[in-house]
N, C-alpha and C positions, 0 to 999 in steps of 0.2 A: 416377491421382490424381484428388480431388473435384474438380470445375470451379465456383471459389470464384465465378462468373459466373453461377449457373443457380440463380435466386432459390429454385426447389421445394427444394433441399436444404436450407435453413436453415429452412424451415416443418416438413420432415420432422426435423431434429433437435433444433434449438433450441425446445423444447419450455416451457421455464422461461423467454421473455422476458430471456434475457440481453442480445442487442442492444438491445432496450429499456433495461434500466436502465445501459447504455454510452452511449447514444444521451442521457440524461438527466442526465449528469453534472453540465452545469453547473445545471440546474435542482437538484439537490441543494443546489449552493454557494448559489443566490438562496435558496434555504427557508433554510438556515442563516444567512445574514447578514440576512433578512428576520425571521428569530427569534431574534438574538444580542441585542437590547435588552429581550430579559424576563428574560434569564439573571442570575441577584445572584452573587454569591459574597462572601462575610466579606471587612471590610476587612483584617483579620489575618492572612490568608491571602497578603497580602503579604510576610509576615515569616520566611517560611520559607526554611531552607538547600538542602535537594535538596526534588527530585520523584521519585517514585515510580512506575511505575507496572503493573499487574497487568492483562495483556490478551490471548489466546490468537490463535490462528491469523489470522483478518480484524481479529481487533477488535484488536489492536496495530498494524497495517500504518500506521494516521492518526497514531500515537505515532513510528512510526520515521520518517514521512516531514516530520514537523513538527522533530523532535528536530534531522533534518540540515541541513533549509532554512534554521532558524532559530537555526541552532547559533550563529552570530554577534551574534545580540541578546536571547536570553531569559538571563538574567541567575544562574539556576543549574544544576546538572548536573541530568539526567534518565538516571534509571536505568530500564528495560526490566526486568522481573523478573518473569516470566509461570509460575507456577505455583502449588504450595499453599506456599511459603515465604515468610516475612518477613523479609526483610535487619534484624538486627542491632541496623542503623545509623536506622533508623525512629524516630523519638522525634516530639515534641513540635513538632520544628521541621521536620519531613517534612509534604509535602502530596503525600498520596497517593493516587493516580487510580484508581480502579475502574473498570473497559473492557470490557464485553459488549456487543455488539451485539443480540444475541437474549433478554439480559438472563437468563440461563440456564445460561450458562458457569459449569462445577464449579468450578474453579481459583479463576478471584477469588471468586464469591462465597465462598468457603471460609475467607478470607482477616478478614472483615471485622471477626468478634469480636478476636482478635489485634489487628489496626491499632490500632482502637478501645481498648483498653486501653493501647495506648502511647500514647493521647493524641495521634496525629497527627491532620493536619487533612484529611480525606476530604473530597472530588468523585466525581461518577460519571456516566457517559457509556452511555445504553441509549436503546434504541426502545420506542415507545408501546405496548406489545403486553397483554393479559389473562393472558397466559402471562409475561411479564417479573419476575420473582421479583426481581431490579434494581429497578427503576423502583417496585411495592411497597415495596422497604426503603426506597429514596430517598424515600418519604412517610412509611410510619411513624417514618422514624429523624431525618426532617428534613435528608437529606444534599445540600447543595448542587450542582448540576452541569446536563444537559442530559439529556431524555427528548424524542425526536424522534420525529417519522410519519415513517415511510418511505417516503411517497406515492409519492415519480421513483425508488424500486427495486423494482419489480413482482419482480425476480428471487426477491428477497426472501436472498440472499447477502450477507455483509457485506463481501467483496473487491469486490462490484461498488455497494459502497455508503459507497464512500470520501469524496466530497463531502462526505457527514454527519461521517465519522471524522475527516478531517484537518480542516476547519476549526471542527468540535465541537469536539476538541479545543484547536486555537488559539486560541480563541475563549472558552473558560474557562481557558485559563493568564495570557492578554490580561486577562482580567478579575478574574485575581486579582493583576494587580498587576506580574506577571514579564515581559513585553514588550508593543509596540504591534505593532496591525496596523491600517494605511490601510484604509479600506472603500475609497477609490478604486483601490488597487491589488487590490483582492479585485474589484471590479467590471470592471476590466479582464480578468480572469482568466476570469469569467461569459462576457464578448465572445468573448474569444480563441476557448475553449472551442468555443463556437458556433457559430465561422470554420471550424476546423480540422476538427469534426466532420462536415461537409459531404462533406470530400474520402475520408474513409473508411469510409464506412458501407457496406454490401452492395450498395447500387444503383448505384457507383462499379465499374466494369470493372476488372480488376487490373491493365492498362497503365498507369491513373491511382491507382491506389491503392495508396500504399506500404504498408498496416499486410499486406496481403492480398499483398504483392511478399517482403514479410521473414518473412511466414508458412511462405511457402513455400518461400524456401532456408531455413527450421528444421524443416521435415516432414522426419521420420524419423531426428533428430540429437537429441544433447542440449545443448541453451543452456547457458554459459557463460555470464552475463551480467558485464560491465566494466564499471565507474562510478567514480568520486572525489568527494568532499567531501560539497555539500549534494546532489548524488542519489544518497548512499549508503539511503537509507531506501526510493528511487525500485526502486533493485534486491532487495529484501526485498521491496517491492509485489508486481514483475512474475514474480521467481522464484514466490510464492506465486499467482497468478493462472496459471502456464504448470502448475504442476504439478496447481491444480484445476480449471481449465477448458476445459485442453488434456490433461489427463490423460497429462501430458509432464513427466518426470523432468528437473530444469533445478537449478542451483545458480550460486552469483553469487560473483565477487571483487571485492576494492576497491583502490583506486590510493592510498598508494603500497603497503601490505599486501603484496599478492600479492607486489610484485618480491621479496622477502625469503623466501620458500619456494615458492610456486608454480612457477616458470619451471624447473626442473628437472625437476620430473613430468610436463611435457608429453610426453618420451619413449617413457612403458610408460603400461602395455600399448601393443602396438603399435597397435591399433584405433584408438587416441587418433582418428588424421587420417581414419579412417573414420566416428566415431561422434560426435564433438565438435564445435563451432558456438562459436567467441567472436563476443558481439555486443557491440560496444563501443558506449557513449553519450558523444559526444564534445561539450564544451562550451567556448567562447571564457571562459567564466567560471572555469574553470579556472586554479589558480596555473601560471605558466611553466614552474616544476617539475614538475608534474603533466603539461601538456600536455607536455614532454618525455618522461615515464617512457612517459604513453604513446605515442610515437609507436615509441619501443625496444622496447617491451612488444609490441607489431603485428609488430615486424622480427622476433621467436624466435618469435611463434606461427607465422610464415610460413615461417620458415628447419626448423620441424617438421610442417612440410606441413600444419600442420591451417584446414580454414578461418575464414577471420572476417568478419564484420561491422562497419562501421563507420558509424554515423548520428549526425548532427551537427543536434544541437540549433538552434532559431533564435528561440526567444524572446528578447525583451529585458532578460530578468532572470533571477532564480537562480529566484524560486517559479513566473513564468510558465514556463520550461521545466521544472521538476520536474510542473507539470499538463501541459505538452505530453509529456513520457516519459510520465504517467501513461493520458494518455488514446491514444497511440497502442500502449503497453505491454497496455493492455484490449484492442484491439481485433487486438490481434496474437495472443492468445493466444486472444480467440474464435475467429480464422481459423483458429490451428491446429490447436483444437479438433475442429472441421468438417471438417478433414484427415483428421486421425483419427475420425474417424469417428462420434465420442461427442456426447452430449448435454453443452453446455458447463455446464451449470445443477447437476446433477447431481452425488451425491459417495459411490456407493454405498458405498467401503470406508469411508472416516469414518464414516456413516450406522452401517455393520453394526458398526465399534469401537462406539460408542456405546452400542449398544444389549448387545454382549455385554459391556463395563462395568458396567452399570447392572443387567445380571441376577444 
C-alpha cells in the first residue's frame, strides 16, 4: 500500500492541484459571500410555486446539498431534474435554475428555449470563463443569477469547487426572496473551515489524520455511504467525489429509506463482507427515530459480517457539519485517490464519452 506519509507521491500524482483547491475551500465561501451584494434577482421572483433545477454531474452536487440543509426553511419544493427534459409542471410560476459550472454542459443548456417559452422565471449559476456558452447567454438574454472566477479552484473541477456551488446557489435563492441566510453563520463556517483543515491536509501524519485513517480502511472496498435528513445531499457529494477522484465505485443509502428494502440484500452475493465498506455519518442532530434506526441499522450490517464505519459529526449546527462532512468527505476520497494509484484530477473515461458524443 502507498505511504500516504511520504510527501513525493502526491507531487508524482496529483498532477491537477487538487489538494489545492481542497485546501481552498473556505476561501471559495469568502469570494462568494464577499460577491453576494452585486447579485439582483427580480422582485417577482418571489412569487414563485416550485424551483427547478437543471444541473449534471458537479454542477448539481450545491443543489442537492442546499436542497437537504435547508429543507427546513426555503419555503418551496425543489426539484433536481438534470437532463434535456422539462417537467410538465414548469409554468410561469416555476423559477427555474440553470447549473453548469463550465458553462458548457449539453443538458441544461439544451433546455433554455423550452423553459423560456413557458414563461418561467430563469437564473443561472456558471464561471467566468471565454469558453462559458452560460455566462454568454446570461448577457445576451439578460438572465439573472451568478458568474464567478474560480480563482481558490486551480483544479479547475466542479466537485472540488463546491464553495462557489453551494453557497452560489444559496445565495440566489436567498435573494430571490425563498429563505434567509445569516452572513454570521456563513462566516462562522469560513472559521470552522480553516480550523479543521489544518489537521488533514498531506503534511499531517496518518496517526493524526483522520481523513488519511478512513482512507485507508476504504482502499480496495466499495463505500456504502449512510446519511439521514439534512446530509442527504452531503452523500450525493461524496459518492460523486469517491467515484471521480478516487476512481472508486461507491453508492450511498439514506435513513430511514434503506430500512425498507436494503437490509435483506446485504446477504448475496456472498462477497458482500469481502468487497463492501458502510460508512455511516452520524449526527446528534438527527430525529431520535433516525438515531435509533440507525443504531439497528449497524447491528444487521454487523450480524452479516460486513464492515462499517461509523464517524460522528461535531459541529454545532446542521450546515456547519454538512461543510465538516463536506470537507473531510474531499479529503478522503483524495487519500484514496493516491491509494489507488490514479491522478485524483483527472477523469479519462468522461473525458473520451465526451468526446465520442460529440463526433
Amino acid at each position: 500500500m502507498i505511504n500516504l506519509d511520504d510527501l513525493k507521491v502526491y507531487k508524482k500524482l496529483d498532477t491537477g492541484q487538487v489538494a489545492k483547491s481542497i485546501e481552498l475551500l473556505a476561501d471559495q465561501v469568502r469570494q462568494v459571500l464577499e460577491e453576494s451584494r452585486l447579485i439582483k434577482i427580480p422582485t417577482d421572483y418571489s412569487k414563485v410555486t416550485q424551483v427547478v433545477v437543471n444541473g449534471m454531474g458537479g454542477s448539481n452536487i450545491g443543489v442537492h446539498i442546499v436542497k437537504s440543509v435547508f429543507a427546513d426553511q426555503i419555503k418551496v419544493p425543489i426539484t433536481i431534474m438534470p437532463g434535456y427534459e422539462v417537467p410538465a409542471s414548469v409554468d410561469k410560476k416555476t423559477l427555474y435554475l440553470i447549473s453548469s459550472y463550465s458553462g458548457t454542459t449539453e443538458e441544461p443548456l439544451s433546455v433554455y428555449r423550452e423553459v423560456k417559452k413557458r414563461g418561467a422565471k430563469i437564473m443561472a449559476i456558471t464561471m467566468d470563463s471565454p469558453k462559458s456558452k452560460l455566462a454568454k447567454l446570461m448577457l445576451k438574454e439578460n438572465i439573472p443569477g451568478y458568474i464567478f472566477k474560480p480563482q481558490f479552484n486551480p483544479s479547475n473541477q466542479p466537485r472540488l469547487g463546491l464553495g462557489y456551488s453551494i453557497f452560489g446557489v444559496a445565495v440566489l435563492l436567498a435573494k430571490a426572496g425563498l429563505f434567509k441566510i445569516e452572513v454570521r453563520r456563513i462566516e462562522e463556517i469560513i472559521a470552522s473551515l480553516g480550523i479543521w483543515d489544518r489537521e488533514l491536509r498531506p503534511l499531517i501524519n496518518t496517526v493524526n489524520n483522520r481523513a488519511k485513517q478512513l482512507a485507508i480502511k476504504l482502499y480496495g472496498k466499495q463505500p456504502v455511504l449512510v446519511a439521514a435528513e439534512f446530509l442527504e445531499g452531503n452523500t450525493h457529494a461524496l459518492r460523486n467525489q469517491l467515484c471521480e477522484s478516487s476512481k472508486n465505485f461507491a453508492s450511498y443509502l439514506v435513513l430511514p429509506d434503506l430500512n425498507h428494502f436494503a437490509l435483506e440484500s446485504l446477504a448475496n452475493p456472498a462477497g458482500n463482507k469481502n468487497n463492501l465498506t458502510f460508512f455511516f455519518f452520524d449526527s446528534i442532530f438527527y430525529r431520535p427515530r433516525i438515531l435509533k434506526r440507525a443504531r439497528l441499522t449497524k447491528q444487521i450490517v454487523k450480524k452479516n459480517k460486513i464492515p462499517l464505519i461509523a464517524y460522528q459529526l461535531t459541529g454545532l449546527s446542521k450546515l456547519e457539519q454538512a461543510f465538516e462532512m463536506l470537507q473531510l468527505g474531499s479529503w478522503v476520497s483524495y487519500y484514496l485517490g493516491i491509494l489507488n494509484q490514479v491522478d485524483p484530477a483527472k477523469i479519462p473515461w468522461v473525458e473520451w464519452f465526451k468526446r465520442q458524443l460529440s463526433s
